[in-house]
C-alpha positions in Angstrom: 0.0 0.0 0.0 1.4 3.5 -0.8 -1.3 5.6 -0.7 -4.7 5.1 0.7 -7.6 5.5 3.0 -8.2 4.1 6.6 -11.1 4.2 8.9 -12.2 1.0 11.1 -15.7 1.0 7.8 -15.0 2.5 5.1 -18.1 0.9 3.1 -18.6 2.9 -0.3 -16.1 5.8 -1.2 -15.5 7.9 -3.5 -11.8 8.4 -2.6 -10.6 5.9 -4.9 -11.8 7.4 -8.2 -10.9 10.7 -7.0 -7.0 10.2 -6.5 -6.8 8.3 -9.9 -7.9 11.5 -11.6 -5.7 13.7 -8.9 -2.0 12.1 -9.6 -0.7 8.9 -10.9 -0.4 6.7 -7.9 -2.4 3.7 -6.6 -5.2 4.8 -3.8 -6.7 1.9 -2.3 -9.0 1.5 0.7 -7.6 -0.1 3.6 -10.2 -0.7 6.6 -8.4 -1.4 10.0 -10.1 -3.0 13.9 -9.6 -0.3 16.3 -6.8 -3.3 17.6 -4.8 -3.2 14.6 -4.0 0.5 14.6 -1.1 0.7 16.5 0.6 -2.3 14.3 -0.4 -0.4 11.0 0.9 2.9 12.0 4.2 1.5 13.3 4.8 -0.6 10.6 3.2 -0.5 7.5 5.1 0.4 4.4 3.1 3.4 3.5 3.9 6.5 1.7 0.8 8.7 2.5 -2.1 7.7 3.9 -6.0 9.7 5.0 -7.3 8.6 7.7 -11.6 8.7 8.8 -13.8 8.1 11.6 -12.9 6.9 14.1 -9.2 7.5 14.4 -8.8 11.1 13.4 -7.6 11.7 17.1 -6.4 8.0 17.6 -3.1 8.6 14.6 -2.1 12.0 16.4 0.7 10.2 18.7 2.3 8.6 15.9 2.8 11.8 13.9 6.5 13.4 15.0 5.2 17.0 13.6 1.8 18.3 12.9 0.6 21.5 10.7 -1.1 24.9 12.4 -4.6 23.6 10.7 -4.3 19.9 12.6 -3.1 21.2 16.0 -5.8 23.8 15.5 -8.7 21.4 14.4 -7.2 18.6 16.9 -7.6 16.0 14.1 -5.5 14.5 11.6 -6.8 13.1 7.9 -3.9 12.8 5.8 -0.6 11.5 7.2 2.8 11.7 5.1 5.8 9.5 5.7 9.0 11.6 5.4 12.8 10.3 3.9 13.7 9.5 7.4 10.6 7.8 8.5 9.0 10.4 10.4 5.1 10.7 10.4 3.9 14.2 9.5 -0.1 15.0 10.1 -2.1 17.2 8.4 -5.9 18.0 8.0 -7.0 19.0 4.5 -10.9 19.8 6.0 -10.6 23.5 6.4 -9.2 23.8 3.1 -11.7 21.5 1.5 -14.5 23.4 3.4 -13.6 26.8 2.1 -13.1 25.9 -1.2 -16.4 24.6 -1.1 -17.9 28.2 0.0 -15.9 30.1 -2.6 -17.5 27.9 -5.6 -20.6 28.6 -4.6 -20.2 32.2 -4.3 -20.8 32.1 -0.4 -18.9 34.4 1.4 -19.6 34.7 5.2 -17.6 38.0 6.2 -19.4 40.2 8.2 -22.7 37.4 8.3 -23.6 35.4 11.6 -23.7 31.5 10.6 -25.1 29.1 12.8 -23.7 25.4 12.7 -25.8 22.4 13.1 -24.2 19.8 15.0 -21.0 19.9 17.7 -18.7 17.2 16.0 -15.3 17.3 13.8 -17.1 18.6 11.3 -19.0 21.2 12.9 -15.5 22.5 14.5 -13.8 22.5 10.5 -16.7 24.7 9.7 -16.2 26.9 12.1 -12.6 27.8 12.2 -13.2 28.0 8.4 -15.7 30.8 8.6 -13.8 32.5 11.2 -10.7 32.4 8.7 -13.3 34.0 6.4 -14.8 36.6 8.4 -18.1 35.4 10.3 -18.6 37.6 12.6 -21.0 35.5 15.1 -20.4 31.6 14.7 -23.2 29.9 16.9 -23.3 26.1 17.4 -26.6 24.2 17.5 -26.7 21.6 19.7 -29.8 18.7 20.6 -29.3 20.1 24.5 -27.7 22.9 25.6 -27.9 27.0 25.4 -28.4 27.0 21.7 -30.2 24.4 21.1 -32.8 24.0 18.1 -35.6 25.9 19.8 -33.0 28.9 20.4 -32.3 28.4 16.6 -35.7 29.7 15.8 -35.9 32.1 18.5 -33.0 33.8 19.0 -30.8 32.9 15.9 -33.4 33.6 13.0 -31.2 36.6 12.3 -28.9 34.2 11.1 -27.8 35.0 7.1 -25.3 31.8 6.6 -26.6 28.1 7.9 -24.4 25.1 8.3 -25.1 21.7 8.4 -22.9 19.1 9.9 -25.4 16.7 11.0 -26.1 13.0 9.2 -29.4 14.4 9.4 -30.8 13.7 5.9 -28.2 11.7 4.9 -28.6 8.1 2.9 -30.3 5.8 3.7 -32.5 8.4 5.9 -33.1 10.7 2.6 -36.1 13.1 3.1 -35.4 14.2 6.6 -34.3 17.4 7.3 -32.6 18.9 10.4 -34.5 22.5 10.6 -37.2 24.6 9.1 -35.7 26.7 7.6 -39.0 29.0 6.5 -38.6 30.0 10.1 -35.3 31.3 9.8 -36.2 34.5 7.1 -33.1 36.2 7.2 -31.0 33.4 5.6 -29.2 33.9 2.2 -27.1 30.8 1.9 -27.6 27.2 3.0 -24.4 24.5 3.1 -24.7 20.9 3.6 -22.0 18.7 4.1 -23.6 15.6 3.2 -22.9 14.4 -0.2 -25.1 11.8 -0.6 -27.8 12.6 -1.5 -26.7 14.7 -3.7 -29.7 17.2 -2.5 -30.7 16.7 0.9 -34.3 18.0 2.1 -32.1 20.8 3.4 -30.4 21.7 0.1 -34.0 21.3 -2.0 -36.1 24.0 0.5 -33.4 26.3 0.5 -33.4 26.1 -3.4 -37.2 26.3 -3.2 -36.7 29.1 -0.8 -34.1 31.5 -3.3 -31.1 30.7 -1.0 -27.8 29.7 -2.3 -26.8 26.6 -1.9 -23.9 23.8 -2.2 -23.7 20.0 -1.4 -21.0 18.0 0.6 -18.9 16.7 -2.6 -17.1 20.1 -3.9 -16.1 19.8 -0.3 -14.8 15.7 -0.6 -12.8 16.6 -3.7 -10.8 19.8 -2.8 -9.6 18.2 0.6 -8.5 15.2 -1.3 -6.7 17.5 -4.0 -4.7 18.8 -1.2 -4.0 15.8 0.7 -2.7 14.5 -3.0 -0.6 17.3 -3.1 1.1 16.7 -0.2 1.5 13.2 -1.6 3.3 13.7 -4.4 4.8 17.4 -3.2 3.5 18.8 -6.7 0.7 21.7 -7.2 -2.4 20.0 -8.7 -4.1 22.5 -10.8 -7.8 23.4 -8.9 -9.5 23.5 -12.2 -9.0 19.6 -12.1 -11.9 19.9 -9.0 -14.7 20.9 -11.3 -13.8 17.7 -13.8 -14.0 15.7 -11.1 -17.3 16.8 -9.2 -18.6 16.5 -13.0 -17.4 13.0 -14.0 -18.2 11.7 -10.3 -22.3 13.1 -10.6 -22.4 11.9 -14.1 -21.4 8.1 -13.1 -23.7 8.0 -9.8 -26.8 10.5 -10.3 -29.7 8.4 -11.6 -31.4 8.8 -14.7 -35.0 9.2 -14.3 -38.0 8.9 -16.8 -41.0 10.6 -16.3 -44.0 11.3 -18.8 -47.5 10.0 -19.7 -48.8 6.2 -19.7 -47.3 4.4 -23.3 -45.0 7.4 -24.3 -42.1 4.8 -24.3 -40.0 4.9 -20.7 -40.0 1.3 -20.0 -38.1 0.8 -23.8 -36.1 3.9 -23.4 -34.9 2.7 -20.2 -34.2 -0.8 -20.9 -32.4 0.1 -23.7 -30.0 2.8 -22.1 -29.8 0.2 -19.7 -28.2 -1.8 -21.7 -26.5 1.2 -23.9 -24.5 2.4 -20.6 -24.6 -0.6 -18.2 -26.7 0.8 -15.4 -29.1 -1.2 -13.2 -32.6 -0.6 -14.4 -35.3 0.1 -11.5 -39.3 0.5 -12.8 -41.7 1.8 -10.4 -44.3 0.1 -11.7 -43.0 -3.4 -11.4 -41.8 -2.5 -7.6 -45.5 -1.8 -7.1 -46.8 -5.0 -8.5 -43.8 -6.7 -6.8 -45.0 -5.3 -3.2 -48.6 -5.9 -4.3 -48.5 -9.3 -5.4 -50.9 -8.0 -8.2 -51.1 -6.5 -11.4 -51.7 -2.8 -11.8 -55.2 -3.2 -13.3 -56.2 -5.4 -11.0 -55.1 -3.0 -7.9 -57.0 -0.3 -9.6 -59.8 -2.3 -9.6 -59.9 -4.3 -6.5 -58.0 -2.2 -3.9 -58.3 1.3 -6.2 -56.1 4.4 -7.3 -55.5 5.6 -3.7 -54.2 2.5 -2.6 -52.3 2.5 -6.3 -50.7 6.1 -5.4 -49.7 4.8 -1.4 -47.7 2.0 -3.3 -46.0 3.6 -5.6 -44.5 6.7 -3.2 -43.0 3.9 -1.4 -41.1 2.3 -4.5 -40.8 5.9 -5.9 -38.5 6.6 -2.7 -36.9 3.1 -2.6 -35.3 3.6 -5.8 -35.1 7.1 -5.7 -32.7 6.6 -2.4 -30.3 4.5 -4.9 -27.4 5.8 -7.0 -26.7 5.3 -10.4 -29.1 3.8 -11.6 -32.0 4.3 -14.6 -35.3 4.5 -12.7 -38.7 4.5 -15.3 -41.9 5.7 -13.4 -45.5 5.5 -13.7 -47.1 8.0 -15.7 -49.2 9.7 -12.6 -46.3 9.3 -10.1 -45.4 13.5 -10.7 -48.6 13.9 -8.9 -47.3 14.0 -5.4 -44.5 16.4 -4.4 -42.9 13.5 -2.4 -42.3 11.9 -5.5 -40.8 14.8 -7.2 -38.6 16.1 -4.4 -37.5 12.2 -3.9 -36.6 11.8 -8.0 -34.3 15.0 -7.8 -32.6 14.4 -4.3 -30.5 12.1 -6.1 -31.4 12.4 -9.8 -31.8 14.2 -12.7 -35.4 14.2 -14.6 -36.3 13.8 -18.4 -39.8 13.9 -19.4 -40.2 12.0 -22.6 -42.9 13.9 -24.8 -44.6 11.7 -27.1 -47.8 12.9 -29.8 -51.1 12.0 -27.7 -52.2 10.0 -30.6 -49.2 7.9 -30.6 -49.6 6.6 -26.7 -49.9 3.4 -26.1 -53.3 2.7 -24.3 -53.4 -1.3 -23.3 -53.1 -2.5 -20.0 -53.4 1.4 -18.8 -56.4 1.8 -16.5 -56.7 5.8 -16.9 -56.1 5.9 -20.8 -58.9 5.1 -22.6 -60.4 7.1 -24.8 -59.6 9.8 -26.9 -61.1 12.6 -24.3 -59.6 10.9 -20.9 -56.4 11.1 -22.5 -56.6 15.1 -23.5 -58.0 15.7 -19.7 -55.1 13.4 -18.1 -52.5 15.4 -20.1 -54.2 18.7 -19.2 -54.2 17.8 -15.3 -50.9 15.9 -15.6 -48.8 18.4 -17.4 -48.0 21.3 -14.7 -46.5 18.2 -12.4 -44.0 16.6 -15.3 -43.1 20.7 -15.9 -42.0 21.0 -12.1 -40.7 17.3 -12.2 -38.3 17.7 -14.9 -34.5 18.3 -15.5 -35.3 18.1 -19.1 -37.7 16.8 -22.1 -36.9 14.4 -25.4 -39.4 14.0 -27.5 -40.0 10.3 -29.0 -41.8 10.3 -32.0 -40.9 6.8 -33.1 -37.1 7.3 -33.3 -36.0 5.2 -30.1 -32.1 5.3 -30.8 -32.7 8.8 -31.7 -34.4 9.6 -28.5 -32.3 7.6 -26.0 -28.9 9.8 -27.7 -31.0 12.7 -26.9 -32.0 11.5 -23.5 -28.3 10.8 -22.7 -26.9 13.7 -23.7 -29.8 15.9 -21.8 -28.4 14.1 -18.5 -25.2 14.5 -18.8 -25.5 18.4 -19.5 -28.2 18.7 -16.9 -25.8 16.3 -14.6 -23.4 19.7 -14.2 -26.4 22.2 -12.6 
């Protein structure tokens, strides 16, 4: 191992893909017991090494020097081994977390910023917006002085919020840490968490006119500087943007919207296979959990019951990365649905000629003037849902290029 990543579970991460775009050098993940820490740092043969929950405190002692940012933060996340064998510790957070500010155009001097959350993370925050100029910093704890009721009634001054929490973050998507309607003198909103890609938080701030920015601008600059202390070379930050990009384009999902018999379950099975994603379809989740056919819950249970079932699927696969998710046509009808397909998606709405929908097998689609008055009611919901529209007029391989390149395009916004 010469460079890598240890953390007692490390699970999923990104880190890997990261450092291959960052510098030529192998990045592996390396999870260690809490009881073989002491062998690894006194013996492996590492070169550079970052190092996550739990032992960001635990690695201190082994490091012979540490930099102003690590004494000041009282963590480490990326060791280097020196010519002589010496251990030096670093912590690449504040960096990472200010960058992150800076591309979004947030800039905290002068502002009072409250902080959700009293962790590591919460303490990287805040001597970051101190290094930028906050002038108030207030930490919001569960118990305590400022807690969350004091967030609403004596902080809701605040202009910058902060959120450290895990609050919202997979697999608990939807759940949000505050209100933040009750907090009317914010401008800009972060969240740490990266996955999703847009937390509850993130999507009411957006809804509310806030600025806003997500947990994985911060996950790449930090490991852009831990790389450069790797290698001792200046990695160009422009190479942070390519990498955010490339890194939502592989694990957003794609998801298909539109009316019943306009063509998603083709469309996705063939991009599906075109790109080699998993392919999730609402519909077949439903009939899955129902141990029926559409129709025949339409019919014997009816379309209330229909709508209960297919929320839960819609925010099952929704909840997923990468993957190609088609949808039932009414499933834009509840706002759940739609906040759940964009937490971690991006939308297309494939437009088809009413006279060209297929009608079989589709319970609300029969006849000519059910069809115009399902559109009509339907249409305002797949405007708000979508990322995007293709229109499939018969052309499949035309459509699904155009669907592709829609997502990948709306994949950088």
């Amino acid at each position: 191992m010469e460079y890598g990543l240890i953390g007692e579970k490390l699970g999923h991460s990104y880190s890997p893909q990261i450092h291959a775009q960052l510098a030529h050098y192998q990045y592996v993940l390396h999870p260690i017991a809490r009881n073989e820490l002491h062998a690894f740092m006194t013996e492996a043969d590492f070169k550079g090494i970052n190092v996550t929950i739990p032992y960001k405190k635990d690695v201190i002692p082994y490091c012979a020097s540490l930099s102003e940012d690590a004494r000041e933060i009282g963590c480490v996340n990326t060791i280097v081994k020196r010519p002589d064998g010496s251990l030096f510790g670093h912590n690449t957070d504040i960096a990472g977390f200010t960058r992150m500010l800076q591309h979004a155009d947030i800039d905290p001097a002068g502002k009072k910023a409250v902080i959700l959350g009293s962790g590591g993370t919460s303490l990287t925050a805040s001597i970051a917006l101190r290094k930028m100029g906050a002038c108030e910093i207030v930490v919001i704890s569960r118990s305590g002085e400022n807690n969350y009721t004091a967030l609403y009634e004596k902080h809701a001054d605040a202009k910058l919020l902060v959120n450290t929490t895990p609050v919202g973050m997979f697999p608990n998507n939807g759940q949000s840490p505050a209100d933040l309607s009750k907090l009317p003198a914010l401008e800009s909103v972060v969240d740490v968490i990266y996955n999703p890609e847009k937390t509850a938080l993130i999507q009411q701030a957006q809804a509310l006119g806030m600025k806003t920015v997500s947990g994985l601008y911060m996950l790449v600059s930090q490991a852009r500087h831990a790389a450069e202390l790797f290698t001792g070379a200046s990695i160009d930050p422009c190479k942070e943007e390519f990498i955010v990009s490339a890194i939502k384009k592989e694990t957003l999902n794609l998801v298909l919207v539109g009316m019943p018999g306009c063509g998603k379950t083709t469309l996705g099975q063939l991009l599906a296979k075109k790109i080699g994603r998993p392919l999730l379809d609402t519909d077949a989740m439903v009939e899955q959990m129902a141990g029926k056919t559409i129709p025949a819950i339409f019919e014997q249970d009816g379309e209330e019951a229909f709508r209960a079932l297919e929320t839960l699927a819609v925010l099952k696969a929704c909840s997923l990365q990468g993957h190609i998710i088609t949808t039932g046509g009414g499933a834009i009808l509840k706002e759940e649905n739609r906040l759940a397909m964009k937490q971690n998606g991006r939308v297309c709405l494939i437009e088809r000629p009413l006279e060209l929908l297929a009608r079989n097998g589709r319970p609300l689609s029969q006849g000519d003037h059910a069809l115009i008055n399902l559109w009509q009611k339907r249409e305002p919901c797949y405007r708000k849902a979508a990322d995007f529209s293709v229109q499939n007029t018969g052309e499949i391989k035309a459509a699904s290029q155009a669907i592709m390149e829609g997502f990948y395009e709306a994949a950088d916004h």
